[in-house]
C-alpha positions as CSV (number, residue, x, y, z in Angstrom):
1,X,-4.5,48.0,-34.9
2,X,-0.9,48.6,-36.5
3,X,0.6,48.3,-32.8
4,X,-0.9,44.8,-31.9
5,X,0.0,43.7,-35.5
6,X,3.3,45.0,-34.8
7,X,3.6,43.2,-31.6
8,X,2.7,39.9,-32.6
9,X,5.4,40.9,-35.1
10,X,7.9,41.6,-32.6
11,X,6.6,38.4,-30.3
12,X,6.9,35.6,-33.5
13,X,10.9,36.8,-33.9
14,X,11.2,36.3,-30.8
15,X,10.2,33.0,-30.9
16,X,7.7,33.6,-28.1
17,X,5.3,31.8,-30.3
18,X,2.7,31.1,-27.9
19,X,2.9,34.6,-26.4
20,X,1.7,35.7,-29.8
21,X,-1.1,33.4,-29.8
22,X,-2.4,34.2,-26.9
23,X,-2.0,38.2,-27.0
24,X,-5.6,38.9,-28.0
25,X,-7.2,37.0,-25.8
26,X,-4.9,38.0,-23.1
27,X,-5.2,41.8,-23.9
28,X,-9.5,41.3,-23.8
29,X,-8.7,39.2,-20.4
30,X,-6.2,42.2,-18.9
31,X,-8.4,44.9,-19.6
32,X,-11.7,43.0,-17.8
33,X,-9.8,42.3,-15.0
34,X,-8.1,45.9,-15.0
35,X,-4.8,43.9,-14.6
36,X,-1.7,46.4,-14.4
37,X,0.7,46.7,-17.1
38,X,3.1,44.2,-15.1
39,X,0.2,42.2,-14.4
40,X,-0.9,41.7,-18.3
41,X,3.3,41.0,-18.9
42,X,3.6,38.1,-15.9
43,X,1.0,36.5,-17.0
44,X,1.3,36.6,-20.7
45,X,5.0,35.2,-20.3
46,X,3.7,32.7,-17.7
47,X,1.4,31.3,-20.6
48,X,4.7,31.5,-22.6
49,X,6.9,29.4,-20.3
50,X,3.5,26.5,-19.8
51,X,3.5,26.3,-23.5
52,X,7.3,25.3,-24.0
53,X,7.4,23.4,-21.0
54,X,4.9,21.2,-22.3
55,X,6.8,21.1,-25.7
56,X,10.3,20.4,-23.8
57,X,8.4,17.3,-21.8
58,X,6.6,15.9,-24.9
59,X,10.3,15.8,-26.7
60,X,12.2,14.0,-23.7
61,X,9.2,12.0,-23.2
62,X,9.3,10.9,-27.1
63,X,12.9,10.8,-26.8
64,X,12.9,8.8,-24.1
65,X,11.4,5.8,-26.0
66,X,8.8,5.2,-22.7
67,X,6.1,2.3,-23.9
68,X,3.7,4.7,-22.8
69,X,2.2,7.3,-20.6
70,X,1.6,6.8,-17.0
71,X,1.4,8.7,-13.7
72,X,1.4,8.0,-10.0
73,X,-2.2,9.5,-10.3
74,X,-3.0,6.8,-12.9
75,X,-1.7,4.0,-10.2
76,X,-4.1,2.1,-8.8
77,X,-2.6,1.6,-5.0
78,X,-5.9,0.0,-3.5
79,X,-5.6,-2.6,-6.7
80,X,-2.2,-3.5,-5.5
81,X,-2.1,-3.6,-1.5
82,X,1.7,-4.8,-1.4
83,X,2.9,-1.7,-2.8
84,X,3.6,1.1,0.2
85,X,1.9,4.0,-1.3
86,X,4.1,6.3,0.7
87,X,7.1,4.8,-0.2
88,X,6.7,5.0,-4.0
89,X,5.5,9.2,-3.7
90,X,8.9,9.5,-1.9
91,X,10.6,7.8,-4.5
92,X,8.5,10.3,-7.1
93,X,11.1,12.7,-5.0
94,X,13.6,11.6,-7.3
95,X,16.0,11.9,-4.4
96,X,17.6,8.3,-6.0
97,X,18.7,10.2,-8.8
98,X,20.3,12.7,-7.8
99,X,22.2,10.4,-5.3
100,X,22.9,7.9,-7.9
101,X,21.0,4.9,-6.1
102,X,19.7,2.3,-8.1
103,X,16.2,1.4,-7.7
104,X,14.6,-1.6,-8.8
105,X,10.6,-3.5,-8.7
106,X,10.7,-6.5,-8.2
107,X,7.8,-9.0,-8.3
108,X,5.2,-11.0,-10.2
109,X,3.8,-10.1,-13.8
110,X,0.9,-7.7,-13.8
111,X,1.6,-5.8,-10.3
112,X,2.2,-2.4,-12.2
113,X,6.3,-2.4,-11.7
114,X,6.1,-1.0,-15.4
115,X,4.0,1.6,-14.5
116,X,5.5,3.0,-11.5
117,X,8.6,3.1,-13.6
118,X,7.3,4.9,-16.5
119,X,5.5,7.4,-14.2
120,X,8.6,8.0,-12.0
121,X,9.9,8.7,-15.8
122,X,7.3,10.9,-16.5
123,X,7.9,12.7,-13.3
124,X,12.1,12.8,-13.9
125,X,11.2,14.6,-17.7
126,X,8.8,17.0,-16.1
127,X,11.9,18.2,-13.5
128,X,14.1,18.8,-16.7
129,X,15.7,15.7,-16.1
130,X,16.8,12.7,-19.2
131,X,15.7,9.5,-19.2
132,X,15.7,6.5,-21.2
133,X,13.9,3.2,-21.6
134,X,15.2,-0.2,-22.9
135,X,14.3,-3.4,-21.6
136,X,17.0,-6.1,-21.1
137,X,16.3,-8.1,-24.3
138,X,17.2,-5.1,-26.2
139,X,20.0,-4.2,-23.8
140,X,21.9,-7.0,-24.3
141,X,21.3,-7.1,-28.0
142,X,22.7,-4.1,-28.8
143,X,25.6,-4.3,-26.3
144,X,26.5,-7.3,-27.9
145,X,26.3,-6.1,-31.5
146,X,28.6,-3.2,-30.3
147,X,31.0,-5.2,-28.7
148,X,31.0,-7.6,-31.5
149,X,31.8,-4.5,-34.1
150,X,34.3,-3.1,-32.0
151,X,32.3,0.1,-30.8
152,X,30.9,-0.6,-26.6
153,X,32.8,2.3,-25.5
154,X,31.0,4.6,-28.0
155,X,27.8,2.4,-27.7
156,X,28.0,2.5,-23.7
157,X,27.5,6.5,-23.8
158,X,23.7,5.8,-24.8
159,X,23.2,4.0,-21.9
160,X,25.2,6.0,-19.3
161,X,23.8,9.8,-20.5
162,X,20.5,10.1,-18.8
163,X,19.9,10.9,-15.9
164,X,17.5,8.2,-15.3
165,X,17.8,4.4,-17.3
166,X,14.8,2.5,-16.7
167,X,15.8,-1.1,-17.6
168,X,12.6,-3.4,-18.0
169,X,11.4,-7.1,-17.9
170,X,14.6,-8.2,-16.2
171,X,12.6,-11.4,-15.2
């Protein structure tokens, strides 16, 4: 019992805190499944890596000020005909941003341009990749209030460090 003490020990200083968590259940698991030494390893660090994945997309989501939470799963394509289906998946690509291109929704209130954006959000965090939400009102607000105090250069860099800037209710 000292070793496994010892080696959730070993697995807290190295911050591999959800390795540690895990390791008894994992140990009972590997030796059930007779699971090889390398086995037991991959698949205890595999748990590890989910875990702060999961951590690193709840912080850029949080930090990313998104209204809320919303997938291309979540989108209802059948609800909204006009919308090509295939079109929007490709976009969930993310190709756009790594070329640079704008993309923008246009169209009447309640047709889900919100949610596509937030989900292709969603999807951009869960690649590793920084986004930011603002709509226009507050946009243009602040810009102004940094322009007026002398500071839009400094104030600018908000805007232009993620990867993705979702700018919403334009209309």
């Amino acid at each position: 019992m000292i070793e496994l003490e010892k080696a959730h020990a070993q697995l807290e200083e190295l911050k591999l805190a959800a390795a540690s968590a895990i390791l008894d259940s994992r140990l009972q698991m590997a030796t059930e499944k007779n699971l090889t030494y390398v086995g037991f390893l991959t698949d205890l660090l595999s748990a590890e890596l989910d875990e702060r994945h999961k951590r690193n997309v709840e912080t850029k989501a949080r930090l990313s000020k998104l209204p809320y939470r919303k997938t291309l799963e979540e989108f209802d394509f059948s609800f909204q005909p006009s919308v090509d289906e295939k079109l929007v998946r490709e976009f969930a690509t993310l190709a756009f941003v790594h070329q640079a291109v704008n993309l923008m929704f246009l169209g009447p209130p309640g047709v889900g341009k919100s949610h596509l954006a937030v989900a292709l959000a969603m999807e951009a965090i869960s690649q590793g990749l920084s986004t930011y939400f603002v709509t226009v009102t507050n946009l243009v607000n602040d810009l102004r209030r940094a322009y007026t105090d002398g500071r839009l250069d400094t104030r600018m860099r908000k805007y232009l460090r993620p990867k993705l800037l979702l700018i919403d209710e334009v209309g």
